[in-house]
Phi, psi and omega in degrees: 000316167307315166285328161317287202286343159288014205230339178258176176254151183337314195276346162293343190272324153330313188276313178320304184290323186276355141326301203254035145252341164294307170315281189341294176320316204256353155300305189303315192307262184344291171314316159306342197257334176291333177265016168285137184255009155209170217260201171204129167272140210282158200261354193297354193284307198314137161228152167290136205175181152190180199226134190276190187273356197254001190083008172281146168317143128225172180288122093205190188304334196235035167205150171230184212184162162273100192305294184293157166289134179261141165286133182237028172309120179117296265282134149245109168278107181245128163271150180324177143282324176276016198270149171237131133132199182232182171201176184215147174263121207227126180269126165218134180292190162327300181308320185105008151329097170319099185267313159179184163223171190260165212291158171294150182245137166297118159326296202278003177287338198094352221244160193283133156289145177244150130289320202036243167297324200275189189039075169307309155267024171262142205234320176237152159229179170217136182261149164243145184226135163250123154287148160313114124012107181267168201268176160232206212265025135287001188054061191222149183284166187256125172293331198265019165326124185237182130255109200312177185301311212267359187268324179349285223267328173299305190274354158283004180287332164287005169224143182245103200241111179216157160200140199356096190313336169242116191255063174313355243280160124197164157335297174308325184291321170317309174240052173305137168093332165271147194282185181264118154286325212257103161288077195278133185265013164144213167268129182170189181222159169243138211289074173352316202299295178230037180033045195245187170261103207240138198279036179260182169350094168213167170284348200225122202235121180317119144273165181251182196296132183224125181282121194245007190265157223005044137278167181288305207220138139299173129207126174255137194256103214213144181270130171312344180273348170280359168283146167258127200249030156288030178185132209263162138250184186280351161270346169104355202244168155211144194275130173259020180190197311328169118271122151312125181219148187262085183007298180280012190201206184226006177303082159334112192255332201225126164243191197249041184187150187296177173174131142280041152247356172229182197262186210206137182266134180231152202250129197274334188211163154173139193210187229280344190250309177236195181239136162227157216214113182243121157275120182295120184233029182244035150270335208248164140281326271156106179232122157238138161203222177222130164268068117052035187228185171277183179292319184302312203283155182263114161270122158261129164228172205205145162270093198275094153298000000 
């Protein structure tokens, strides 16, 4: 081996080694990237836009968003340090339902955004990023600011956006660890009047009263076989139950058909056995109501704060 290398010249033996210590390197490299348990989202997701309050597309110049839904399992935003201005994160459920965003985040605070525990039933988000106005050499905001086309990927480029590389999500995983509320109290129908439960003969079987205060959602876990598919939605289904009653009073709050007078459900999952089906409750304290299935079928209901 000593005679090989006295028979080359230095600067080949020079180049040989640092050939096969950047291989070394870009072997390790790999192997470090192949064992990360999570992706990074591309600054390529990014459009100029923005997102209303409601998670809906609106126009504009001075902000950008993520057209597509992102899996947001995992999900962490850390902004640069020299990154300005503020963004938000907009939850949406299976269905592809707006499910809610979390308050504008500051830039310049630094500190990494999670989802973590929250948004319990979000499967996708979407990001908005607004850059600060930028100034002119007099320190005055520019009014006719825009942001060009070609700036899109710099400024998002100023957030390190990852989330979970296996992207697991379902329901079931969701509420894991939460109890079953629904206390049924039989068959039987309920008395408006004096807002009780009164136990005769009926098709329609009483849950009792679930303390809804300061939670989000219901999910009710119900067998596919009690849906009705006469009224077709972009999900295909329509609900012929629950009725909803608002715990304290005798107001119908949820019927199994649209209405703007009552709150509206949206469906998280659903296969040949069961269905889970989620409701907006944080208008209420209190909830009871009656269901429409047989005695066999299992109704679950779960408390989302």
């Amino acid at each position: 081996m000593r005679r090989f290398f006295r028979n080359i010249p230095w600067r080949n033996v020079l180049i040989i080694t640092l050939t096969v210590v950047l291989g070394i390197g870009a072997i390790a490299g790999i192997a470090s990237i192949a064992n990360k348990d999570t992706k990074t989202i591309s600054a390529t997701h990014f459009k100029r836009g923005a997102i209303d309050s409601n998670g809906f597309y609106i126009e504009s110049d001075t902000s950008i968003y993520t057209k597509d839904l992102i899996e947001c399992q995992g999900l962490e935003i850390a902004p640069d340090f020299e990154s300005t201005g503020t963004y938000q994160v907009f939850y949406y459920s299976p269905d592809k339902s707006f499910i809610g965003a979390t308050e504008v985040l500051e830039c310049h605070n630094n500190v990494l955004y999670t989802k973590g525990k929250t948004f319990t039933l979000a499967k996708y988000c979407r990001i908005m990023i607004t850059p600060d106005v930028p100034k002119d050499d007099y320190g005055n905001t520019i009014e006719d600011y825009k942001i060009k086309f070609y700036e899109v990927a710099g400024i998002a480029n100023n957030f390190t956006i990852t989330v979970d590389k296996k992207q697991n999500f379902s329901v079931k995983k969701a509420i894991d660890g939460l109890e079953n509320k629904a206390n049924i109290l039989g068959e039987g129908v309920w008395d408006r009047a004096t807002n009780s439960f009164l136990g005769q003969s009926s098709q329609m079987y009483i849950f009792d009263k679930i303390d809804v205060g300061g939670a989000n959602n219901i999910v009710l876990k119900v067998a596919t076989s009690t849906l009705s598919n006469s009224i077709t939605y972009s999900d295909g289904q329509v609900f012929t139950f629950p009725l909803l009653y608002e715990g304290d009073d005798t107001k119908l709050i949820a019927t199994g058909t649209e209405s703007k007078n009552v709150i509206h459900y949206n469906i998280l999952e659903s296969n040949s056995e069961y269905t889970y089906i989620s409701y907006d409750v944080s208008a209420y304290t209190s909830i009871c109501g009656a269901v429409d299935i047989d005695s066999s079928d299992i109704l679950e209901i779960y408390v989302i704060k």
